[in-house]
C-alpha positions as CSV (number, residue, x, y, z in Angstrom):
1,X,0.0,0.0,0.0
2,X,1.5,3.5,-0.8
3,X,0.2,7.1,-0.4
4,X,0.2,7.1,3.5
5,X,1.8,10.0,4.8
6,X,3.9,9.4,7.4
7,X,2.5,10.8,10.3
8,X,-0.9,7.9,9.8
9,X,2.1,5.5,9.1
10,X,3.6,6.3,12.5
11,X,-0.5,6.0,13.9
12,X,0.0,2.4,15.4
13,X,-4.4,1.4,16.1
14,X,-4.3,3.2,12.2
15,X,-2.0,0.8,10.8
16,X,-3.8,-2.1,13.2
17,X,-7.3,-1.0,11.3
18,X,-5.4,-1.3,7.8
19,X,-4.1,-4.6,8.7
20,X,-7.2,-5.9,9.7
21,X,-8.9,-5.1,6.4
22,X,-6.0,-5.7,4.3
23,X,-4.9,-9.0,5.8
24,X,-7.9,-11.7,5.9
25,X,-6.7,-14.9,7.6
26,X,-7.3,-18.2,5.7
27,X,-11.1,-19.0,6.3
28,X,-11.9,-15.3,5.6
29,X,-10.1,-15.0,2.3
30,X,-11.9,-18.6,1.0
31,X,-15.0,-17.1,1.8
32,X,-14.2,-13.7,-0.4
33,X,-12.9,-16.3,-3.1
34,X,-16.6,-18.0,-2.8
35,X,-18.2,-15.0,-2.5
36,X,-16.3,-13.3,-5.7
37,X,-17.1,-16.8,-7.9
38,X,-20.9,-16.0,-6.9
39,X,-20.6,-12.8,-7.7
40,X,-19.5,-13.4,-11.2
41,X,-21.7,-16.6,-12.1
42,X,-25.2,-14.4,-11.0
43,X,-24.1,-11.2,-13.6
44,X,-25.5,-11.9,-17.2
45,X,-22.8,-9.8,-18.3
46,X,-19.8,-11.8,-16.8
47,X,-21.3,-14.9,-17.1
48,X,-21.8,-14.6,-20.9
49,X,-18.1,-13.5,-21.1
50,X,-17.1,-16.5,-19.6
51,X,-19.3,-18.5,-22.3
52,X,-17.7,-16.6,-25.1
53,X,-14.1,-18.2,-24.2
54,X,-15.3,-21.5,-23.3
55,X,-14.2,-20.9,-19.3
56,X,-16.1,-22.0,-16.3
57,X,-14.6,-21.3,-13.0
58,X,-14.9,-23.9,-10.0
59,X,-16.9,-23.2,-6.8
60,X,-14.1,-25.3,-5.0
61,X,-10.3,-25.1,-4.2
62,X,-8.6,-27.5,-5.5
63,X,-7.7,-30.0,-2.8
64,X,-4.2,-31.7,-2.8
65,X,-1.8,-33.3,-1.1
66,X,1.5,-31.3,-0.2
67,X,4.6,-32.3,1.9
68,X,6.3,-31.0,5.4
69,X,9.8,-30.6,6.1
70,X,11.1,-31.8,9.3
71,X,11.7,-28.8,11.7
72,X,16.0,-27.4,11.1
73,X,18.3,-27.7,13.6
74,X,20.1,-24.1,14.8
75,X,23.6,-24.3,15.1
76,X,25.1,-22.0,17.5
77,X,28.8,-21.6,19.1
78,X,30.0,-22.4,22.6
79,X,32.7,-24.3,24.0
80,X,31.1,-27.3,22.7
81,X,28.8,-25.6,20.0
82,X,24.9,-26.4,20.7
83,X,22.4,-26.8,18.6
84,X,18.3,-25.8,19.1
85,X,15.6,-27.3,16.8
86,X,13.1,-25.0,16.0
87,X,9.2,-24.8,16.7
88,X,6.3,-25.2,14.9
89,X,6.8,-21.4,14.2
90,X,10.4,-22.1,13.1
91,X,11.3,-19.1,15.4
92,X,14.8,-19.1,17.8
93,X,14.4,-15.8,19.1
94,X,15.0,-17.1,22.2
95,X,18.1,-20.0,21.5
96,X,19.4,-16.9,19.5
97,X,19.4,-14.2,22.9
98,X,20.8,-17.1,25.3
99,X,23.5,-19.3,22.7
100,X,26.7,-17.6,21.8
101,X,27.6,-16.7,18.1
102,X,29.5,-19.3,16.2
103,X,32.3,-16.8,16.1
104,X,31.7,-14.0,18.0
105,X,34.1,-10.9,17.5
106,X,35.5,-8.7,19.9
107,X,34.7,-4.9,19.3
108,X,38.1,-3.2,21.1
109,X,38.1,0.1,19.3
110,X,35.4,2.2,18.2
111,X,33.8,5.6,18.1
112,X,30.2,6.6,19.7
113,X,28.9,10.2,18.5
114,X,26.1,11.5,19.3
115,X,24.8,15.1,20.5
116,X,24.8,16.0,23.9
117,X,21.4,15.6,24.8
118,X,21.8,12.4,24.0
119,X,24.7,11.8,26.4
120,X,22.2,9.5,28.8
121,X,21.0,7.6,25.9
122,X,24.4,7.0,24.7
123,X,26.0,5.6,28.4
124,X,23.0,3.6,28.6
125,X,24.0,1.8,25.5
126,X,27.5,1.2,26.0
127,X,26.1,-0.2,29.4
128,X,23.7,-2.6,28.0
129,X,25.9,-3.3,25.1
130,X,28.9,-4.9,27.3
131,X,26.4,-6.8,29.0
132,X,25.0,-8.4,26.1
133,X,28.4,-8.6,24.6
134,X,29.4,-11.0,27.6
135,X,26.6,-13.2,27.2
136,X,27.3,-13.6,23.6
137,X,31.7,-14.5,24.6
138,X,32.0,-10.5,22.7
139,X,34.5,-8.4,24.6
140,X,33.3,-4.8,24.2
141,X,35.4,-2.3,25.3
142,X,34.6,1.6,26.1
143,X,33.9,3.7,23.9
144,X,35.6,7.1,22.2
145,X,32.7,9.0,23.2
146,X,32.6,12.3,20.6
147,X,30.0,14.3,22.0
148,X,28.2,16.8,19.2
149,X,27.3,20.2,19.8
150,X,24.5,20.1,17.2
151,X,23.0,17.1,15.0
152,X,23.7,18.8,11.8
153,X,24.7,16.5,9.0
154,X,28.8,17.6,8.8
155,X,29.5,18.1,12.4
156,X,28.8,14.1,12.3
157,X,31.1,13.8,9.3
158,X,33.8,15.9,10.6
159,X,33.6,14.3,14.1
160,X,34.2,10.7,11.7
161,X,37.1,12.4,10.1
162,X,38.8,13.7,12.6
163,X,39.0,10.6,14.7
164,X,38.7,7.7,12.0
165,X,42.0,5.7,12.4
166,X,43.0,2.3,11.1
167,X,42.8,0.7,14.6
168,X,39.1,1.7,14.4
169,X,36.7,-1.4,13.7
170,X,33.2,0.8,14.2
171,X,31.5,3.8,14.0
172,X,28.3,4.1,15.9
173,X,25.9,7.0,15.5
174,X,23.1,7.8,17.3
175,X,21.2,10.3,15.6
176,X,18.1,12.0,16.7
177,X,15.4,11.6,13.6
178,X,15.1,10.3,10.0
179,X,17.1,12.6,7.7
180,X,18.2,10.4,4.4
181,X,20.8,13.2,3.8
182,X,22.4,12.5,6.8
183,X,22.3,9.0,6.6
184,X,23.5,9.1,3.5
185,X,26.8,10.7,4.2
186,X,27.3,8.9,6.9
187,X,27.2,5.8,5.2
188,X,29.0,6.6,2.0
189,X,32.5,7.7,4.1
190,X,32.0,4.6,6.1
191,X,31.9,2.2,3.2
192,X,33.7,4.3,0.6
193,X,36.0,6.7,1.4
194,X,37.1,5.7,4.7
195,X,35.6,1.9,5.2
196,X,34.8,1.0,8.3
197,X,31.3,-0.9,9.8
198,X,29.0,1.2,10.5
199,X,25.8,1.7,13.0
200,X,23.6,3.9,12.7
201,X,20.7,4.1,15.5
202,X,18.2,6.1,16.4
203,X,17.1,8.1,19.2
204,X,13.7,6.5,19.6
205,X,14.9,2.9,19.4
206,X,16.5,3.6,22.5
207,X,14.1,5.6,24.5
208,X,12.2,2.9,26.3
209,X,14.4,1.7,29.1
210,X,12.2,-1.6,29.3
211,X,12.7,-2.6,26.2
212,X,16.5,-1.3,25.4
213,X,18.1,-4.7,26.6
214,X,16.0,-6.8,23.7
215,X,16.9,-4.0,21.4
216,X,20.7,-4.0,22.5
217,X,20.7,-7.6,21.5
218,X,19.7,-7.3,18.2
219,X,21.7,-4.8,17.7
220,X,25.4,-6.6,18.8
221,X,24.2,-9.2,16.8
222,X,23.9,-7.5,13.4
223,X,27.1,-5.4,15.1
224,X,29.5,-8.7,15.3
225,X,27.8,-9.6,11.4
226,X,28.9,-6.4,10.2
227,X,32.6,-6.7,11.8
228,X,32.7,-10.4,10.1
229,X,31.5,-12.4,13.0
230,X,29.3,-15.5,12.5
231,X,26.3,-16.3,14.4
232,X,24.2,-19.3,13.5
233,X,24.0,-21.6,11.1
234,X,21.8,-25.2,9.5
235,X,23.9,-28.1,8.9
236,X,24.3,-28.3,4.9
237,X,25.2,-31.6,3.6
238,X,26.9,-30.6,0.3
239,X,30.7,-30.7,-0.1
240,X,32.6,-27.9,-1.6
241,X,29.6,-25.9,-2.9
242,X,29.3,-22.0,-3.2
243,X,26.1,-20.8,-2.8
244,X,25.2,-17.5,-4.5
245,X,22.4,-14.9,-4.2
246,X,21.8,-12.3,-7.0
247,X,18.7,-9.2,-6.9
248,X,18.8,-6.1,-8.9
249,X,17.6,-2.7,-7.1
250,X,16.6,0.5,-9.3
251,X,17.2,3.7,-7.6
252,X,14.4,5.8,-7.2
253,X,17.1,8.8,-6.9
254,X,18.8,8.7,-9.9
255,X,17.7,10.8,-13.1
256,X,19.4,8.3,-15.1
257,X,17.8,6.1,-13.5
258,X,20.6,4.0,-12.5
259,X,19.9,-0.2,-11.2
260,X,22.5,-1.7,-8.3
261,X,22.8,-5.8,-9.1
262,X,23.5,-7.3,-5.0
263,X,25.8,-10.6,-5.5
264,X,26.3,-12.5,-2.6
265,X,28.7,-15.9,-2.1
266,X,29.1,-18.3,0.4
267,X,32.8,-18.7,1.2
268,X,32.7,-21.9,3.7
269,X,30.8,-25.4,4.0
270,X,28.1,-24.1,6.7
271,X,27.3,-20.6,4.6
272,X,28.5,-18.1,7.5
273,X,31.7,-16.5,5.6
274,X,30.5,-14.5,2.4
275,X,32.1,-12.0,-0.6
276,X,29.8,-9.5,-1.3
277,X,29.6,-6.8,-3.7
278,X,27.4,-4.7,-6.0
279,X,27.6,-3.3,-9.7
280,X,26.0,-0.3,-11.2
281,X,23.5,-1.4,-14.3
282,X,22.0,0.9,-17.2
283,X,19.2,2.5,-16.8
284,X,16.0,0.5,-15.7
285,X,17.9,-3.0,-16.2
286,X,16.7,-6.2,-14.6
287,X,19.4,-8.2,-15.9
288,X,22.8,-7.9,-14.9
289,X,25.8,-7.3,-17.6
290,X,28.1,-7.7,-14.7
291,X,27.8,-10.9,-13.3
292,X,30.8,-12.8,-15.1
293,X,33.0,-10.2,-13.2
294,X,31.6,-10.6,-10.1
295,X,31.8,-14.4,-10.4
296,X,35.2,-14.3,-11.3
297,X,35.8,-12.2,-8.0
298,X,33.7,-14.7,-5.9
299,X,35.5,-17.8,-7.2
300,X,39.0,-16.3,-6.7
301,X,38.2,-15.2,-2.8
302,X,36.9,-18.8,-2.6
303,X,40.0,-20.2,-4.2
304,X,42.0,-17.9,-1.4
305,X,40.1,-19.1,1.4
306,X,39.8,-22.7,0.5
307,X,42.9,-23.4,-1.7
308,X,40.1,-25.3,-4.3
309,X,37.7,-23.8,-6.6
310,X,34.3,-25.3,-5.5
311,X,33.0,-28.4,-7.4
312,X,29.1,-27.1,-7.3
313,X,27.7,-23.6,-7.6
314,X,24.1,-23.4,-6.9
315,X,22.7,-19.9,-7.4
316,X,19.5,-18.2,-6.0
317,X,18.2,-15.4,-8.7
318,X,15.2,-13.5,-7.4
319,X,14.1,-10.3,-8.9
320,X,12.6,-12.1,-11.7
321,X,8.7,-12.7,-13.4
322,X,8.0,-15.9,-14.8
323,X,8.1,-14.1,-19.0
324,X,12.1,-12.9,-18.0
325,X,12.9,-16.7,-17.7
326,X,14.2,-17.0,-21.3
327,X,16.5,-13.7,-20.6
328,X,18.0,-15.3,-17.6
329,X,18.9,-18.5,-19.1
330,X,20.6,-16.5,-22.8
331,X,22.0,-13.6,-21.0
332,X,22.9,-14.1,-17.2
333,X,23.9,-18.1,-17.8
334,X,26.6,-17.3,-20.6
335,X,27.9,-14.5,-18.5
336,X,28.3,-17.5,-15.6
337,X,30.4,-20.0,-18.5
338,X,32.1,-17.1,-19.6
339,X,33.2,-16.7,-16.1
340,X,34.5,-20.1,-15.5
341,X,36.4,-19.8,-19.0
342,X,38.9,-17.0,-16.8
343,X,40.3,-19.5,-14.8
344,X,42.7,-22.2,-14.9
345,X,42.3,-25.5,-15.5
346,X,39.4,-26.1,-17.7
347,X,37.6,-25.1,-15.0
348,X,33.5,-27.0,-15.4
349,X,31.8,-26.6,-12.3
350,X,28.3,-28.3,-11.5
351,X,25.4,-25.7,-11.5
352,X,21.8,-25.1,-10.4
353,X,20.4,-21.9,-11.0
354,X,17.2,-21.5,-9.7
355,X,14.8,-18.4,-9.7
356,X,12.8,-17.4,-6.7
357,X,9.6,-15.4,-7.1
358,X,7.8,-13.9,-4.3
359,X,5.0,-11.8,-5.8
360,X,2.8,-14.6,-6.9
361,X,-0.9,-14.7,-6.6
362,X,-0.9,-18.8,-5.6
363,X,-2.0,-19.1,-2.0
364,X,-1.7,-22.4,0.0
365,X,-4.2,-23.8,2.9
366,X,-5.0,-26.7,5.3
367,X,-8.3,-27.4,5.4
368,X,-10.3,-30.0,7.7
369,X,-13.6,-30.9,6.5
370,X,-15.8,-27.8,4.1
371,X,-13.4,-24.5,3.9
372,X,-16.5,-22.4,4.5
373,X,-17.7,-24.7,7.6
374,X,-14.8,-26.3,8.7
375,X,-11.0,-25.4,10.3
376,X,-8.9,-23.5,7.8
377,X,-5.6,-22.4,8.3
378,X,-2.1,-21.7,7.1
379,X,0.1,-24.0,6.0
380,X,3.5,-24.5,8.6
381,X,6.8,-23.6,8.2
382,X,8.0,-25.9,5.6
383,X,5.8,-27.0,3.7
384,X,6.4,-28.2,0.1
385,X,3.6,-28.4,-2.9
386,X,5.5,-29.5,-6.3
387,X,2.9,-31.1,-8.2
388,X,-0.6,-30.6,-9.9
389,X,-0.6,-26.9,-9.1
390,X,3.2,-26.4,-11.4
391,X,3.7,-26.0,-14.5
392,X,3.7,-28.5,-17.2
393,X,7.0,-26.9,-18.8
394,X,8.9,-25.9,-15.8
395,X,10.9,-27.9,-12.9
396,X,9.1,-26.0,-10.0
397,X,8.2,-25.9,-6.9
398,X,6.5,-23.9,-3.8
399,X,7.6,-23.6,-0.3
400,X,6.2,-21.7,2.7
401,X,8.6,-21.1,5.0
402,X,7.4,-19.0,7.2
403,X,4.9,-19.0,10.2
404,X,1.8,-16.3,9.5
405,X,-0.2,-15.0,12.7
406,X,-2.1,-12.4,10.9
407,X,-3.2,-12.8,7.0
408,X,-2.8,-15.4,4.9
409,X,0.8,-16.9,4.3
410,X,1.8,-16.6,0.4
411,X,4.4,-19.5,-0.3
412,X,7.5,-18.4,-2.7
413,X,7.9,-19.5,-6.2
414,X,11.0,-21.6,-7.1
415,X,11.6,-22.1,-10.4
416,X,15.1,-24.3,-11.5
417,X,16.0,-22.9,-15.0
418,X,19.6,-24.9,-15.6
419,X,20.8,-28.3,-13.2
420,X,24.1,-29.8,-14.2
421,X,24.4,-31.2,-10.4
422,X,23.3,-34.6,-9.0
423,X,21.2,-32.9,-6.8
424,X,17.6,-34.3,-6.7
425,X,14.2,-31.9,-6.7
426,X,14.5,-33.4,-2.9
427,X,18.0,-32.1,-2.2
428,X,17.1,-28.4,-4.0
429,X,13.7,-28.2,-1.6
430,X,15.4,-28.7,1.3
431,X,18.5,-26.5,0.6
432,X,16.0,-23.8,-0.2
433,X,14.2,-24.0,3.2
434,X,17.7,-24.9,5.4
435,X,19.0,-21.4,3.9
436,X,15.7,-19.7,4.8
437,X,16.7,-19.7,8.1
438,X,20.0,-18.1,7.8
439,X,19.7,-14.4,7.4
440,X,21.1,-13.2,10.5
441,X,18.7,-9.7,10.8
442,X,15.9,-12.4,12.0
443,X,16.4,-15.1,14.2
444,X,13.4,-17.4,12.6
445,X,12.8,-18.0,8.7
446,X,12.5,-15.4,5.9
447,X,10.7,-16.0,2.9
448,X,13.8,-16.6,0.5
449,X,16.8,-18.4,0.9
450,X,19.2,-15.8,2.9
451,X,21.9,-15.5,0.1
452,X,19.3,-13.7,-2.0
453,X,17.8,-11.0,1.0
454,X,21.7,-9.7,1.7
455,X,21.9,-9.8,-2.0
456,X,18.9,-7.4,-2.0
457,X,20.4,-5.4,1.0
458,X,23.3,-4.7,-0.8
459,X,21.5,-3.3,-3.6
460,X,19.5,-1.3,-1.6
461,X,22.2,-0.3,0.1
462,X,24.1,0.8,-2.9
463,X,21.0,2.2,-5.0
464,X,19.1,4.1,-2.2
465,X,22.1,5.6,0.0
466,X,25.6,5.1,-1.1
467,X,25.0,5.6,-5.1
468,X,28.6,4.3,-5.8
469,X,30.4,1.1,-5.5
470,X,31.6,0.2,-1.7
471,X,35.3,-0.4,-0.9
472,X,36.9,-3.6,-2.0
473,X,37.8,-4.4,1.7
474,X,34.7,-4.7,3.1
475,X,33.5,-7.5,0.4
476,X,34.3,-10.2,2.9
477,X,31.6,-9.1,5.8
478,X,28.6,-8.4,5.7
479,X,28.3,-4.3,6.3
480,X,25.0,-3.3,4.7
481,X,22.9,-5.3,7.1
């Protein structure tokens, strides 16, 4: 929905009334199907422009039989590492606040500016910050506290400047409302001209003391992400495979109307160690002209870090509608073979390139007995429907991944376009829901495999705030979460 100004946006019982008529849980939105199908068989009008094409339309949902996953098992780090299996929400908020990261990272040197009236705010978070940092085995030490006379956009620049050395591992701002100019320019010296990670927080996120500890912990754990830190993982039974997500942003900014491409690689066996990086497009382009470069970069850092190329590259594409199929498989897959034609060896790796759509119109229930009568609801957390409702010309599949409280869950679309791999529609399907639960902003599952959400956040970040490519250095953490 768009056209909300932002002060109803910020109106919380407004955006709870929107919801409510927005979002129709599963027995409500069969009964608006039923009611629709009525509608349209009691006009004369529609009814004889069904006639004319030959179409009838069923009164019933088609009924078929679908698959569950079994529940993933979290892997955290320790002194013996432990591992949490998830619930029939597929949420580990909690394992994720009381289980150490899988390599946590200790945050020695770094700068804190804010402006003086935010001097309370700002020693309560270093406070809450080194106690969450010793639950999570994260030394944090104090801070270079740069108090700011005003909160105007280059006294937080020059305070960055000035102090900015290479011993510096973060920069975290607290800034007192939403300005994109100042946002901007803090983020593009952080990741461009003087890289370093970089936190930006508002003064509102920390103004209710009850609630500052839960948001502390989110934050150190996006904070140890940023700095190259791992925090949780699924076990991933495929040797020496790199697994790659790839989304295209267009900038809304740009009079040229510039696109960002976000490629993201896994570097290790258990996906937590990744090269990232992002490519200016032409103007209004979906499909990337960059991506043989960007492979090339990805296979070499994976060649440093593991002294083999890897035998299996399985890619994630979203960003694409089911007519650009035929552009991803002449344009995007010869820029992947051209790729593999830079290195040595004869170099052949297996590949699976799938495409992931989540703006679909299919929707997914369990039903016990009549829809209209009976118990409908959404489908859980893993669940799996490749047949009868796929195409006839496409290897497809649909997964719902995630557990819906309000609304009706919409699965996401996987589509494999190119499989040169021994791996099985089985294997793909549960790959596909294991890296669901990976993206470390959520501690539960996301609707895409995680590769191809901090492919979109680099995108974004690159399109909407930093409008030129990051540093090279900062390609092996992740810094735009």
């Amino acid at each position: 929905m768009t056209g909300l100004s932002q002060s109803t946006y910020d109106d919380f019982m407004v955006r709870k009334d929107i919801v409510s008529h927005t979002r129709l849980d599963p027995r409500d939105r069969v009964k608006a199907l039923k009611g629709f199908i009525a509608n349209v068989k009691e006009s004369p009008e529609a009814a004889g422009e069904l006639r004319k094409w030959n179409l009838f339309i069923d009164e019933e949902t088609l009924k078929v039989d679908a698959r569950k996953l079994a529940p993933e098992e979290i892997i955290f780090g320790g002194l013996h590492g432990s591992r949490h299996t998830v619930n029939d929400k597929a949420d580990f908020s909690q394992a994720s606040a009381m289980n150490a990261p899988i390599t946590p990272v200790n945050l020695d040197n770094w700068l804190l500016i804010f402006t003086q009236r935010d001097q309370a705010r700002a020693r309560d978070l270093v406070s809450c910050m080194k106690s969450a940092g010793a639950k999570m085995g994260m030394r944090v030490s104090e801070a270079v506290a740069l108090p700011l006379m005003n909160d105007r956009t280059e006294s937080y620049v020059r305070a960055i400047q000035q102090n900015k050395t290479e011993e510096v591992q973060l920069v975290v701002t607290i800034v007192p409302s939403d300005r994109d100019d100042r946002y901007n320019a803090i983020k593009q010296l952080c990741y461009i001209d003087a890289p370093v990670g970089s936190q930006v927080i508002k003064t509102r996120t920390l103004s209710q003391p009850s609630k500052l500890r839960s948001v502390v912990q989110k934050i150190m754990l996006q904070i140890n992400a940023k700095l190259g830190g791992e925090l949780w993982a699924c076990s991933i039974p495929i040797r020496n495979a790199m697994i790659v997500g790839i989304d295209t942003y267009h900038d809304p900014t740009s009079r040229a109307g510039y696109s960002f491409t976000g490629f993201v690689a896994s570097m290790n066996r258990i996906n937590t160690q990744f090269f990232s990086t992002s490519r200016q497009e032409d103007k209004g382009q979906e499909f990337s002209s960059s991506l043989q470069n960007m492979m090339v970069a990805a296979l070499k850092m994976y060649q440093e870090k593991n002294n083999v190329l890897p035998d299996r590259i399985i890619v994630f594409r979203d960003g694409v509608s089911e007519g650009q199929l035929a552009m991803v498989k002449s344009y995007e897959l010869v820029q992947f073979e051209t790729a593999f034609s830079h290195l040595e060896g004869n170099y052949s790796p297996e590949m699976v390139v799938v495409v992931v759509q989540k703006r679909i119109r299919t929707r997914m229930f369990i039903s016990e007995g009549d829809p209209t009568r009976g118990r409908v609801t959404n489908p859980p957390p893993g669940t799996v429907l490749d047949h009868t409702v796929t195409s006839d010309s496409l290897y497809d599949f649909y997964l719902v991944s995630q557990h819906v409280s309000k609304g009706t869950v919409t699965p996401s679309h996987y589509i494999v376009v190119m499989n040169t791999s021994t791996l099985k529609p089985d294997h793909i399907q549960k790959l596909a829901y294991k890296l669901t639960h990976m993206y470390w902003n959520w501690p539960g599952t996301v609707r895409v495999p995680s590769v191809c959400l901090y492919a979109h956040k680099i995108a974004y970040m690159h399109g909407q705030h930093l409008h030129r490519a990051s540093a090279p250095v900062l390609a092996d953490r992740l810094f735009y979460l």
